[in-house]
N, C-alpha and C positions, 0 to 999 in steps of 0.2 A: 822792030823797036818803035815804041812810041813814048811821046813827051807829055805829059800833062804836069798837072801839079795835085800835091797831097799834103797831109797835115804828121807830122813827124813829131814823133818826142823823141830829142838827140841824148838826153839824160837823163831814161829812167830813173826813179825813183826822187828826182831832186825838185821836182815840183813846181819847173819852170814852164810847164804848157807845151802847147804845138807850136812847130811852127810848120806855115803853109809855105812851100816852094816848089818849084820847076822840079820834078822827077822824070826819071826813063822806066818802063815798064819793056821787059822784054817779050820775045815772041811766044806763043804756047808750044810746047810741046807734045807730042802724040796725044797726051791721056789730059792735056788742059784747056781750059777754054780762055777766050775774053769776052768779059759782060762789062757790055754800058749800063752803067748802075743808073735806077731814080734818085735814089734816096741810098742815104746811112742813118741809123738810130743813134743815139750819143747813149751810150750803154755805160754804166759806172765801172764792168769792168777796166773798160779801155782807161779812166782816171786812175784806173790801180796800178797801172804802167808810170802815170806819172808820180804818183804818192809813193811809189814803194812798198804797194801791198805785195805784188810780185818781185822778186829779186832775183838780181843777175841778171837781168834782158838784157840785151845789145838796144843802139837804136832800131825803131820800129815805127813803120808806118801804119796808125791806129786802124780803127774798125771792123768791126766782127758781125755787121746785122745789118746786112741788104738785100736789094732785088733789081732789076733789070732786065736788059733784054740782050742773049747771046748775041754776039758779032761774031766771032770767029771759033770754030772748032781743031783742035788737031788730029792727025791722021790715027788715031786711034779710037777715037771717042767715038763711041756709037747709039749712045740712047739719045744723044741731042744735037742741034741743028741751029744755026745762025737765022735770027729771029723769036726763038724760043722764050718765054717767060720763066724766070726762074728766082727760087729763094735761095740765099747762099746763108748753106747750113755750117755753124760753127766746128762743130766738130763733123770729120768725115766717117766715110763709112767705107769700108775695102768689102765686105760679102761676104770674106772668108776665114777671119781670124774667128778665135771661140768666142769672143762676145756677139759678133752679131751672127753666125750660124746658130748663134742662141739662142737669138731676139733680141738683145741689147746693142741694139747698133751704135748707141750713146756712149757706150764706153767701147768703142774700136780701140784697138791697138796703136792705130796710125793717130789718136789724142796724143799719144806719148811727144807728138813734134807739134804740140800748137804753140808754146812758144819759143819754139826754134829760129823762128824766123825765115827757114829756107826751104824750098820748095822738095814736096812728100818724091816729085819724080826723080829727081839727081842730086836732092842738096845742094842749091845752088841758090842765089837773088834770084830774083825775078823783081826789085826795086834795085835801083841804084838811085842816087842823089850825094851831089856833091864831091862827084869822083869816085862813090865806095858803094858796097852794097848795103840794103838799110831789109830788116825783116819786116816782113808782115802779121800783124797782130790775127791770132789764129788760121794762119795760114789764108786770111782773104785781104785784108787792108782796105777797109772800105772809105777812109776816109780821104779817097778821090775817086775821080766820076768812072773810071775803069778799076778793072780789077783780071790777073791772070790766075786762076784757079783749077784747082784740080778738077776733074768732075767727079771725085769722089765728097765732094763740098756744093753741089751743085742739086737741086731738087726743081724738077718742070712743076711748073705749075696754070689753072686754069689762067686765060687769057683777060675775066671780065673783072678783074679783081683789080683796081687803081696797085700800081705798082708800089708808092710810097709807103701804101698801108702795108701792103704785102711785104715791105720790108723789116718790119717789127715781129714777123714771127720768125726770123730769123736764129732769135735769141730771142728776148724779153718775153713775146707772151710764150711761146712755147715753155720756156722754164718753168716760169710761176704757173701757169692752166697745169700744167705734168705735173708742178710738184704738190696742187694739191690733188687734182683727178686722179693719177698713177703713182707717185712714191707714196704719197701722204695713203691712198685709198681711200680716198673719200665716200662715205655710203649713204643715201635717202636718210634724213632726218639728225644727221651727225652735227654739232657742236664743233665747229672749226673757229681757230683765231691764229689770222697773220700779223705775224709781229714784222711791222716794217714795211709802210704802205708804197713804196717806188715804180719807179717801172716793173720790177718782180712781181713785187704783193699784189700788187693792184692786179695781176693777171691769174695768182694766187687765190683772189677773191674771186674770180668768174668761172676760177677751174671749180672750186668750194660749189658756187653756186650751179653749176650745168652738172654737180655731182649728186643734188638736189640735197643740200645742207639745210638744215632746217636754221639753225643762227651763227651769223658768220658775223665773227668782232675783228675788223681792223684795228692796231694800233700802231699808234704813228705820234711824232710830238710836235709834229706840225699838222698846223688845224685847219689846212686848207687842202692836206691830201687826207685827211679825214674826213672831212666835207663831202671830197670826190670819188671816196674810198662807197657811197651810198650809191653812186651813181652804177658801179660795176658789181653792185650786188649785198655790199655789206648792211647787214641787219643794225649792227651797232658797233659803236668805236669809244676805244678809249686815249688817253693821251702818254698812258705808261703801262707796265707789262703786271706793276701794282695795282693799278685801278685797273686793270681787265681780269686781275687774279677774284676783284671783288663781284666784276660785273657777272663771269661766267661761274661762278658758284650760286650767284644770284639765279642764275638763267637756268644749270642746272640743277638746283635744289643739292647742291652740293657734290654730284658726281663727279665735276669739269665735262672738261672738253673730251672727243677723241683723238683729235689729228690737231694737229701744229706746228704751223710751219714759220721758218724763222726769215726773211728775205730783208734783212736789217743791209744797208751799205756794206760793212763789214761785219762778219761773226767776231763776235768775241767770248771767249773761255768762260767770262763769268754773271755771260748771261746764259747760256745752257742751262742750271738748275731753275732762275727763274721762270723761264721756259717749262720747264718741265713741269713746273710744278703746277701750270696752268690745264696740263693733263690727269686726269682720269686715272685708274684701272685700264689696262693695255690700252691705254693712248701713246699714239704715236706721235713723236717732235720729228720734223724733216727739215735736214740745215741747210737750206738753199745757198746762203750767205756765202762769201769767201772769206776766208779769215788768211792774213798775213802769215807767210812760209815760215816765219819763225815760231809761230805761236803754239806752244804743245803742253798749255797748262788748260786746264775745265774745272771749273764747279760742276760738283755730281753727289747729289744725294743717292750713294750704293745701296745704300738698305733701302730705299722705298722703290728703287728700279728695281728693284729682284721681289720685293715681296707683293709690288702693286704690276709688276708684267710692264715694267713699262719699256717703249722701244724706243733708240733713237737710229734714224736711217741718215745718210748723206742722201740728195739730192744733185743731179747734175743732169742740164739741161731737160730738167721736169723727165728723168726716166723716160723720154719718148722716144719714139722711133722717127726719124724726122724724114723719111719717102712715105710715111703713112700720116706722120700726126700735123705737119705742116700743111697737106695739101688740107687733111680731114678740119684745121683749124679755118684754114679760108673757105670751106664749103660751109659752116657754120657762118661765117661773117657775113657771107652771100645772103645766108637765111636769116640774119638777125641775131640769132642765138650769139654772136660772140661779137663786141665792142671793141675797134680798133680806130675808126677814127676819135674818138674821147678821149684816147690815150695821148696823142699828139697835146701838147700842150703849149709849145713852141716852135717855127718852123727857122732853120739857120741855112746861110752859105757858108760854105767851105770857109772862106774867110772870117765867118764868126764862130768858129768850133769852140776857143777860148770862153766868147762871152755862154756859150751853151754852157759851157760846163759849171760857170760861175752859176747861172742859175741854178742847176741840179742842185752845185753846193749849198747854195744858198734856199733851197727849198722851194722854189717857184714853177718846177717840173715834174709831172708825171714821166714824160716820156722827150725829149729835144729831139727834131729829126731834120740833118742837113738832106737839100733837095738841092739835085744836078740839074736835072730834067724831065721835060714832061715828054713820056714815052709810050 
């Protein structure tokens, strides 16, 4: 058993923030580890716990996007070792259900318990606080300086990679770079536009861009990650999804785009057609976004989706495969080819998790990332 402290939301959905306190973390089990975390990314998901984008969570100990360095293994685990570098992947991967003997390790079976809150080995806490057991948000809880995870959540990686960065591809870039290199398919000289410049898009743009996009339009309605949206690749930006309707007709002489990806804070139903309509002839829209568990109404123009080929794909966790595409993203960062510290925009302690998240809200973040330690 060990004591530290973490950041908790006791009331999903009500909008009252974390609070930071004294938690117990228990021992691992055969198949878990414990990592001393650097860093955690302040990731919008983890706000959708408190907003009520997700519904029905018990309390939960935030965080889903970190890295660190192993301390302890349990008597099962065999690919890793106390000392190890590693990213902790949001969703796991078991090897053997049909999606990932398929190659889709993004959609394992064992996603069915991310927000369960209890551990994939016995269904049990592995947080307590304040006498009860509290879950962990996708099964890691990164928002304290340890974490007990499965090693089905756990990805080694090279040693010369600042650990804080390396905790952004945790989630955040892996998503956006996947959803537009791999769901979106991005191809030499293609016409992309990310609707919704954040932590996602912004990574959306560099996937666009190393997919070698010929014009890649961010929009965003704030002009200061449109600004920054130039910095990771985009060609041009607009400030609504109406003025990029005008700009990429501009650009294509009328064809649109072909891939489009939507990485807005929240999906909503009735921006789908506008979306869409910024596509082409078999252009592809991919919905990174999360849209609220209730939501089962969309704008959709049926007749020009059937008669213009057009697709719309879900996107989750940028289709990758994350023992390939996380280490493959930091070997790129090594080389230049991919921007991770640009993305940091603000650095927090665990005790400022709240004011992080107020800036997100308030648009003055690419990326917030609390730092534990330098490791």
């Amino acid at each position: 058993m060990r004591t530290t402290r973490g950041a908790i939301c006791w009331e999903p959905g009500a909008g009252k923030g974390w609070a930071v306190e004294d938690i117990e973390l228990g021992d691992p089990r055969p198949d878990e580890v414990v990592v001393k975390l650097a860093a955690s990314g302040l990731c919008h998901s983890d706000d959708h716990i408190d907003s009520g984008v997700y519904v029905g969570l018990d309390p939960m100990l935030g965080g889903h996007e970190g890295a660190g360095v192993v301390e302890e293994v349990g008597s099962a685990v065999t690919g890793l070792a106390p000392g190890d570098h590693v990213v902790l992947a949001f969703i796991p991967s078991c090897g053997r259900c049909f999606s990932c003997v398929s190659g889709r390790t993004h959609l394992c079976d064992l996603g069915a318990h991310l927000f369960g809150g209890v551990a994939l080995s016995d269904r049990t806490h592995r947080v307590t606080a304040r006498g009860r057991g509290v879950g962990t948000m996708c099964l890691l809880g990164t928002f304290a300086p340890y974490a007990v995870v499965n090693e089905a959540n756990v990805v080694k990686i090279r040693e010369d990679v600042p650990l804080e960065k390396a905790a952004l591809v945790g989630c955040g870039v892996t998503t956006g770079w996947g959803s537009a290199f791999h769901t979106a398919g991005t191809e030499p000289g293609d016409t992309v536009v990310v609707v919704g410049a954040g932590g996602i898009g912004m990574n959306a743009v560099q996937g666009a861009r190393y997919a070698g996009a010929r014009d890649i339009v961010a929009v965003d309605t704030v002009e200061f990650k449109r600004d920054r949206a130039k910095v990771f690749g985009a060609t041009h930006t607009a400030a609504s999804v109406a003025e990029a309707f005008e700009l990429v007709r501009e650009l294509t002489r009328g064809t649109m785009a072909q891939r489009v990806v939507l990485t807005t804070s929240t999906a909503d139903g009735a921006l789908i057609e506008p979306c869409l309509q910024l596509a082409g002839k078999r252009g592809v829209l991919v919905i990174t976004a999360i849209a609220p568990g209730d939501q089962l109404k969309v704008d959709l123009d049926l007749f020009t989706l059937t008669c213009y080929e057009k697709q719309i794909r879900g996107g989750l966790f940028g289709s990758a495969n994350p023992r390939i595409d996380i280490p493959r993203l930091l070997d790129l960062y090594a080389e230049g080819e991919l921007k991770l510290d640009e993305l940091v925009t603000a650095t927090y302690t665990l005790d400022e998790v709240n004011q992080g998240y107020r800036d997100m809200l308030d648009g003055r973040n690419v990326r917030g990332l609390i730092r534990y330690a330098d490791l």
